[in-house]
Each structure stands twice: as structure tokens, then as C-alpha cells.
N, C-alpha and C positions, 0 to 999 in steps of 0.2 A: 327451693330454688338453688341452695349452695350445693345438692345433692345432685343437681342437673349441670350445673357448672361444673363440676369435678367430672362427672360421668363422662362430658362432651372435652374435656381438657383429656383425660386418660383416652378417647377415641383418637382424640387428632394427633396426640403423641404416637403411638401403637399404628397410626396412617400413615407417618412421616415415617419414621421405621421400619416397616412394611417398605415403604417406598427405596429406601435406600439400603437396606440388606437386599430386595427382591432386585435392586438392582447390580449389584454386586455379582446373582446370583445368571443374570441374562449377558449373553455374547454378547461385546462390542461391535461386532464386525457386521454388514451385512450386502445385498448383493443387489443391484439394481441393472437391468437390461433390457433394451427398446429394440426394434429394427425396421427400417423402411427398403422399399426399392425406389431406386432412382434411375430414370431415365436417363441417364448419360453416361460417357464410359467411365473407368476408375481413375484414370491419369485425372480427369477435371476435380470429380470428388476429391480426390487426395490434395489437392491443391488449396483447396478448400481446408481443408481439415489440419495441414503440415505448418501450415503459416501462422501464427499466433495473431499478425493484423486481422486475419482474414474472418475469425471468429466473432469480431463485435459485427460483421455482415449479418451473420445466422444465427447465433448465440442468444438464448434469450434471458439471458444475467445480463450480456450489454445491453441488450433493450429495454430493460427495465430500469435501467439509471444510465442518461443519455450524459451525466455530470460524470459518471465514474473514473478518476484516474487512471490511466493505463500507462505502465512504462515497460519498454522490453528489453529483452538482452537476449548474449548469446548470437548463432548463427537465424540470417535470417526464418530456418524453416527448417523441419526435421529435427532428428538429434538433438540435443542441447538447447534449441531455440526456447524461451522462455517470454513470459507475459504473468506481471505483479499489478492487483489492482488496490485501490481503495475507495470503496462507497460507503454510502450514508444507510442504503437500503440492501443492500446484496452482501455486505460484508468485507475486509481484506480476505486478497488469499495471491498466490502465487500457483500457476499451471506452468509445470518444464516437462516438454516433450521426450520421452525416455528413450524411446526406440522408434525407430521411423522405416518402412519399406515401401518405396515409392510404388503407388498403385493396391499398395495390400493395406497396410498397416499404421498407425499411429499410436502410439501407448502411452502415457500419462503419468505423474506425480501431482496432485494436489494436496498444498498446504492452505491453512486454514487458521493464524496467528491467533484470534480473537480465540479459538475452543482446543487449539495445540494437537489439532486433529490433522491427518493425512488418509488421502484416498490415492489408488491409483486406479487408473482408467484403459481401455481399450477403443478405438474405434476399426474395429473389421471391414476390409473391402473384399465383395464376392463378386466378379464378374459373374453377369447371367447375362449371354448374349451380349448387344450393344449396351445393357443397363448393368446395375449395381446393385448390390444388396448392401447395404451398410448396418452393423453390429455394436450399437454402444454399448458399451459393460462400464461398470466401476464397480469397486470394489473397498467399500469404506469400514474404519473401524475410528469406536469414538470413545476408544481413550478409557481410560481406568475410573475417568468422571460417573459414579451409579445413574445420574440422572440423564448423561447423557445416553448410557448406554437403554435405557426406556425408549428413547428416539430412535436408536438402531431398528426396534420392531416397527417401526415407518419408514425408516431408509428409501426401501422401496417406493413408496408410494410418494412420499414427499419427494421424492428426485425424477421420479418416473416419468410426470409431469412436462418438466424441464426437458427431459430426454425427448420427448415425442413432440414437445413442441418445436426445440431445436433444430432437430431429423424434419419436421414436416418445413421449417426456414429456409435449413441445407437443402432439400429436395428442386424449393422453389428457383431458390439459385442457379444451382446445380442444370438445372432444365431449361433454365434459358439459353436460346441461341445467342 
């Protein structure tokens, strides 16, 4: 019995080290990217997308904590504009809009207090005819934490989610008369 006890002690040490050298050894960073068309033209989307109020409409981190704090700063929209939250369920973090070109572009800064992590983000406007193509990217990296960085190989998958459900909010929106 003592000979199973040590066996299964030496396993789970050599597991947790395994875990945390292998994670030393994996990229922090990873790369997540959705895209819908939208029925409407680009000035509406971007309007949508420029204004930090405008995001708990579409956003499905605000809709998952209807409680969540929100305080903004900065200029209403574009540029500079910023939006800091705190939830119980979704986490703190702060998004400040980086770069803004009205009808094309919005780009992004997320911080992330709780994991000392930062992403930054893209959202692309494509005019096609009367509609839109829009392009979410981010672009995260988590940090020198080994265990976090084990997460990075879901990046994708765990935000992708979020993205497509977002895009399919924003669409609805966006397409109303």
C-alpha cells in the first residue's frame, strides 16, 4: 500500500511539473477572428461599434451580467473613448478604443486587472454594396503566468463563441429599420 502511495505521489509531482515547465515552454499569445455580413451600410455599423454605450446593446458580456458596473470616460466615441467594468460573472477589465476611422475601423486595448493580462482588438468595416462585412480579430497574450499560458491554446475557441454571438446581436441591430 505504501509502495502505491509513493508511486501515485512521484506521478502527480512529475504531472504538476510537466504542467508548468510545458507551460513555460507554449506561446502566450493567441489569435481569435469571426466575421459576418450585415445588411446595412457601414456609417450605422460603425456607430454601433465607436461608442462604448453602445456595446452593452450587442455585447454578450453585457448580457450576461445585467448587474455589471459600467463607468466611461474619455470622448464620447472613437479615439480615446473608454468603458471600465466590474462583474461578479464576466470579470473587471477596461476596453479604450485605440484608433477609430469612421465607417472602416475601430481597434481596441483590453485590460484584464484580475489575470494582469491585455489584448488588443480589431473590428474591420468592408462595404459590399449596400451591406457590410465586419472582421473581429483580437489578439491576446497571457502573460508569463505557465498556467495561463495552457489557456492560450483555447484562446480561440473560448472567445470565438463570444465573437459570433456578438456579430450575430450586432447584425440584428444593425438591420433594423
Amino acid at each position: 500500500m505504501l509502495k502505491v502511495l509513493k508511486w501515485l505521489l512521484i506521478v502527480l509531482i512529475g504531472l504538476v511539473a510537466l504542467l508548468f515547465v510545458g507551460g513555460y515552454a507554449l506561446s502566450p499569445e493567441f489569435k481569435a477572428v469571426r466575421s459576418t455580413r450585415i445588411e446595412a451600410p457601414a456609417d450605422k455599423v460603425y456607430a454601433l461599434l465607436a461608442d462604448p454605450r453602445e456595446w452593452k446593446r450587442w455585447s454578450v458580456w453585457n448580457q450576461r451580467d445585467p448587474a455589471m458596473a459600467i463607468t466611461y470616460s474619455g470622448p464620447a466615441s472613437g479615439a480615446g473613448a473608454a468603458w471600465e467594468w466590474k462583474s461578479q460573472s464576466q470579470g473587471d477589465g477596461k476596453m479604450t478604443f485605440t484608433a477609430a476611422e469612421p465607417g472602416k475601423r475601430v481597434a481596441y486595448e483590453l485590460y484584464f486587472p484580475d489575470f494582469g493580462t491585455t489584448s488588443d482588438g480589431d473590428l474591420l468595416l468592408t462595404p459590399e454594396g449596400g451591406a457590410t462585412k465586419v472582421t473581429w480579430t483580437m489578439n491576446g497574450n497571457m502573460g508569463s503566468n505557465p498556467l495561463f499560458r495552457w489557456m492560450a491554446l483555447f484562446g480561440d475557441k473560448m472567445v470565438g463563441g463570444d465573437f459570433e454571438a456578438g456579430l450575430a446581436n450586432l447584425k440584428a441591430l444593425a438591420e433594423k429599420p
